[in-house]
C-alpha positions, 0 to 999 in steps of 0.5 A: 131737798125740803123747802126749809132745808134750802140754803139760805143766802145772806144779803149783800152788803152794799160797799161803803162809798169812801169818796162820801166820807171824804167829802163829809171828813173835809166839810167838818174840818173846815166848819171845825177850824172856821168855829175855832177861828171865829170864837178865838176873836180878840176883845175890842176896845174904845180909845177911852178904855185903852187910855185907862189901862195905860194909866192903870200900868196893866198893858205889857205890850203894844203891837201895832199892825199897819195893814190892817189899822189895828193894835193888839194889846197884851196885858202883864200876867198879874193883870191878868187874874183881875176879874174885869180882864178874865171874865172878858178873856175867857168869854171870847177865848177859843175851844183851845182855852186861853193865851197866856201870851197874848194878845188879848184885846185890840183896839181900832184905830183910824189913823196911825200918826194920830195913835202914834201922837197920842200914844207919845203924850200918854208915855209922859206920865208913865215912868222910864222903868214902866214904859211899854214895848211898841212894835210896828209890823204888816202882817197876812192873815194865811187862816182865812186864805186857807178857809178860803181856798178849802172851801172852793176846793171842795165845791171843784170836789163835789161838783166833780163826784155829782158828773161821775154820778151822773155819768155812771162813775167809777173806774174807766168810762166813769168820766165826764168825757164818756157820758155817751156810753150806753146804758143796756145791762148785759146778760150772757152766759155768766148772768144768765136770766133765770125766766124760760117760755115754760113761765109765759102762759096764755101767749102761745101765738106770740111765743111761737113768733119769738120762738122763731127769732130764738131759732135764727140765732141757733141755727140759722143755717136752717132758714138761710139754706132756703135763701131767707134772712134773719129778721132785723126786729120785731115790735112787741105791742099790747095793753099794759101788763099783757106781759110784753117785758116777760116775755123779751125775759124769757127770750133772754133767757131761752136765746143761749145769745148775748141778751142787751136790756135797756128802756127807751128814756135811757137815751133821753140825757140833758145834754145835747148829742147824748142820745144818739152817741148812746144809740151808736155805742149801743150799736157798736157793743153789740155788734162785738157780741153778735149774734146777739138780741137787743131789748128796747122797752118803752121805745115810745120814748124816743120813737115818736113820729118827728116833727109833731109839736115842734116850732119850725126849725128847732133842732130836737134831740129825741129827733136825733136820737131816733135818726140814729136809732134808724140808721144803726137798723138799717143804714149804709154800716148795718151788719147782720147778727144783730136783732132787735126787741122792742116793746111798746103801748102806744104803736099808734105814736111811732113814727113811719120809718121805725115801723116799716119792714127791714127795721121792725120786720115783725109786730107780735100783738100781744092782747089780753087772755082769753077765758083758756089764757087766763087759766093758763097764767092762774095755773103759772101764779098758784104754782108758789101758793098753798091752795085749798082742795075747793078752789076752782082755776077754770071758775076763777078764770071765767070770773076775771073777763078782760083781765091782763097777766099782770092783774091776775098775778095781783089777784093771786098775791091779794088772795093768799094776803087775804088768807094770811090775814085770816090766820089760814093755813091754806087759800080757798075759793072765798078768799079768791072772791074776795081778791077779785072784789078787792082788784075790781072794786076796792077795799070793802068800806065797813066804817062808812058811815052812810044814813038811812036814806042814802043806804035806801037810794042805793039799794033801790038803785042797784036792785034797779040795775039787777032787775033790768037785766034779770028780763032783758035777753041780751044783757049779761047774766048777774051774778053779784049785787052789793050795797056795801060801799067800795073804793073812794065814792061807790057805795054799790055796786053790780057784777055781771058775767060778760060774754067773750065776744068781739062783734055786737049787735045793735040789739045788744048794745041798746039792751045792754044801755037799757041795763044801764040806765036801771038806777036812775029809773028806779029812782024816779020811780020809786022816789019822784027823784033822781040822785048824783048816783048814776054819774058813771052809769051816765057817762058810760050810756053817753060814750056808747050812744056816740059810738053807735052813731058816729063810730060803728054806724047804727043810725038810719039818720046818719047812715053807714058812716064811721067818723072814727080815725084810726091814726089818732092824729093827736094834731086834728083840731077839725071835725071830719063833718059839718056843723049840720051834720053835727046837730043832727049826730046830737039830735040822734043820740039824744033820741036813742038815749031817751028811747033807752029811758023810757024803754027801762022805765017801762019794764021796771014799772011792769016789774015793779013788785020785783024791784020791791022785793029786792030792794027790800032783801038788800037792805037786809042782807047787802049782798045778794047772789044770782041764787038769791034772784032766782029764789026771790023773782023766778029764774031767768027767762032767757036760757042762755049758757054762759062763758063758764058754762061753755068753756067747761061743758057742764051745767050751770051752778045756780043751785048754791045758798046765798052765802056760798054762791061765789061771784063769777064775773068782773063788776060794773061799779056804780060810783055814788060822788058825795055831794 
């Protein structure tokens, strides 16, 4: 079937919410029938005006209601069509219209005898046939106890709906009383998730370990005929976006088992003992479905170790919470059948008890791709994109060192946006480059208004950093060097090509300091001045000094000593050295940053006509490419093949005009603070 002649499904509406209507319906009637009673108010009067229109025969009737120390008067129907009366009668009157009937005003008083005595000398000068009807009563006034109570009514109502919201409302379990029920969205046969191993790429030692799991609940009989047992768990960690949560879908969806998927802060209520009913519940669920696999995400949040931070005897109720979640794993009650799934960033956070064998039985480290797992997750996002004949997936993959999964399905959406954008019809190797630039760098700024002597700082600093690792042998390989400004504050920026390697030397870490510090000599040499530029080149030359001296041990002076905890204690406000010691670690850095200094100074003074030629090409052109260094200043006098070369076995593309050359390789951003 072609791609246009799919069915097209249309949205779901979603069902309308009748007990929000009710609620909006009565909260109008209510201000409805309060305007209604408050407009209708009648006229009130002084004893002055009442006295004029007894002398003015107008009053028909008098009634007096002693409860509320008031007279209400009706005027007589010819009274009525005098202007005086209906002006006032029909400003006050209610949205109904006007009472012909009566009453009209009302009169205030503040004793009934003294009204009663006055009334009687004014019926005096009144004749027999004239005399006005007086009638005493007491008298409820049932509308505002209505208000009243409608009011309190729908303050019960609505208090009533927010507890179903916030216990997940709605027929049974709905109720305020089964807020301890779990969460967890199930997936079995009917819903079953679409994903399947086949859409994992480039965590091929992981997916066999989960494999694994799905296996045991297939067929167990295999493991269980040679006496092994099933594992109870097993802890997915990694970096953010390596595709912990992908890959627990995927067992989801590989199992053919009941499949539980909730996160760690779906515990987490504000009322006390939610959490550990919801573990239980959870528990309880799943064990009615077993054999089964319950997915965990975030466990950090109530996985923490217990007792950090907490006031002596308090009573914590992620503690609880995780208390219950220990024994449910393995306790006294435990059942077999059911396995639990749990990822996490944070392993270092856990507590003890979480982590040892016979609850998380296994840790499936899930770490960043390498250069064939980065072109197995490119090859997994191209599938939906309609590419281009020149675009290069093993290129792109060595042009995206230390890359997640999750930043190379961004790279491949930011790409075909681009090319949209564009108004292409397919997606090229360009718009490729571009994506990458845009992920590394940000957005291209190409209305920054930058002066003249600005821009020159920045070129001679970056072609500072350029020719300082063009001629030193352990530096990574250049690819790209740009002035123009990206992101929020850089206004250059260089990229390199690392290699994929997990040791260093000393040797390569004081060369790769020594590229570093390439702006900010470059600007001393040139300019007698140095500038807010090389902040981030400073901060990152400072934390690789320390960790030469304090965490790996390069120093002679310090010795072959490691200050580094591994366990992170968050709690450890001591040093784990004196204060000499301390001295002597500053003293030590500050020596190997100096020496760096004047190594770099000194190979760029050496190389100064270089460093000319291509400040003054990047004024011009603003970007430049590893073509363009080795048209300008010779080729490299280190032959080193880089990961590209090696992964491909083929030669090196140095041989591409400047405006085709394509970056190979993640950038170093030398952020510029605006002053």
């Amino acid at each position: 079937m072609a791609e246009n002649d799919k069915k097209i499904v249309p949205p779901k509406i979603p069902k309308s919410n009748y007990q929000t209507w009710i609620i909006i319906g009565l909260v109008a009637a209510v201000f409805i029938l309060s305007k209604v009673v408050n407009t209708g108010d009648l006229v009130q009067i002084e004893s002055s005006r009442f006295e004029d229109m007894v002398q003015s025969r107008d009053i028909k009737k008098l009634v007096l209601i002693k409860n509320e120390e008031v007279v209400e008067i009706t005027l007589k129907p010819e009274a009525l069509q005098n202007a005086k009366y209906k002006q006032e009668i029909e400003r006050t009157s209610s949205p109904l219209g006007t009472n012909a009937n009566g009453p009209h005003y009302k009169l205030k008083i503040g004793s009934i005898d003294k009204f009663l005595d006055k009334y009687e000398e004014l019926k005096k000068n009144i004749p027999r046939e004239q005399q006005i009807d007086l009638s005493v009563e007491d008298r409820v006034d049932y509308t505002n106890t209505i208000l009243n109570f409608g009011l309190l009514f729908l303050l019960i109502f609505g208090f009533w709906m927010l507890m179903r919201r916030m216990t997940g409302g709605g027929g049974p379990g709905g109720q305020i009383f089964n807020i301890g029920k779990s969460k967890a969205a199930l997936f079995d046969a009917e819903n079953k998730v679409k994903i399947t191993f086949a859409d994992v790429a480039g965590l091929e030692e992981a997916k066999e370990e989960v494999k694994e799991i799905v296996d045991f609940l297939k067929t167990p009989q295999k493991f269980t005929k040679l006496g092994g047992k099933i594992p109870k768990g097993a802890l997915l960690v990694g970096p953010p976006g390596t595709g912990k949560t992908l890959l627990a879908k995927a067992v989801a969806g590989e199992a053919g088992v009941p499949f539980f998927s909730l996160s760690g802060s779906d515990f987490v209520e504000m009322f006390v003992g939610v959490g550990a009913a919801r573990v239980r519940d959870l528990f309880k669920q799943a064990k009615e479905k077993a054999p089964c696999i319950v997915f965990i995400d975030e466990i950090d949040a109530i996985g923490r170790s217990r007792g950090r931070g907490q006031m002596p005897g308090s009573n914590d109720e992620r503690e609880n919470t995780l208390n219950s979640l220990l024994v449910e794993m393995d306790g006294f009650a435990t059942d077999s059948g059911v396995i639990i799934l749990a990822a996490t960033n944070r392993p270092d956070v856990l507590d003890s008890a979480l982590m040892r064998p016979g609850r998380f039985d296994r840790q499936i480290s899930i770490d960043k791709p390498d250069i064939a797992g980065r072109e197995h997750i490119f090859k997994v996002h191209l599938k939906p994109i309609k590419l281009s004949k020149n675009v290069d997936v093993k290129k792109l993959a060595a042009q995206t060192p230390g890359f997640a999964g999750a930043e190379i399905a961004n790279v491949c959406n930011e790409a075909a946006l681009i090319a949209a954008r564009r108004d292409k019809q397919e997606v090229d190797m360009q718009d490729f480059q571009d994506a990458i630039d845009r992920v590394i760098g940000g957005l291209e700024k190409k209305t920054k208004i930058i002066s003249p002597e600005e821009k020159k700082i920045v070129a001679y600093h970056e072609a500072g950093h350029a020719v300082a690792g063009w001629f030193l042998e352990h530096a990574d390989p250049l690819v790209k060097v740009s002035i123009v400004p990206r992101g929020v504050a850089a206004l250059g920026y260089a990229q390199y090509l690392p290699k994929e390697q997990f040791l260093y030397q000393t040797e390569q870490l004081t060369d790769e300091m020594c590229m570093t510090f390439g702006g900010r000599a470059a600007e001393e040499i040139i300019f007698d001045k140095i500038s807010t530029g090389a902040l981030s080149d400073l901060e990152r030359i400072t934390k690789m000094a320390y960790s030469m001296v304090t965490v790996y041990g390069m120093n002679k002076a310090i010795g072959n000593m490691s200050f580094y905890d591994s366990k992170q204690n968050d709690y450890a406000f001591n040093k784990p050295y004196s204060e000499a010691t301390s001295e002597r670690i500053d003293q030590e850095v500050k020596k190997i940053i100096d020496q760096a200094y004047e190594r770099t100074k000194q190979l760029l003074i050496e190389h100064r006509e270089h460093l000319e030629i291509i400040a003054k090409e990047l004024l011009e052109k603003e970007i430049l490419f590893q073509s363009d260094l080795e048209r300008l200043i010779g080729k490299r006098p280190f032959a080193h093949q880089t990961t590209y070369e090696k992964f491909t076995n083929g030669s090196a593309d140095t041989a591409k005009p400047a405006e085709t050359a394509q970056p190979e390789a993640q950038k170093e951003a030398e952020e510029t603070p605006k002053v």
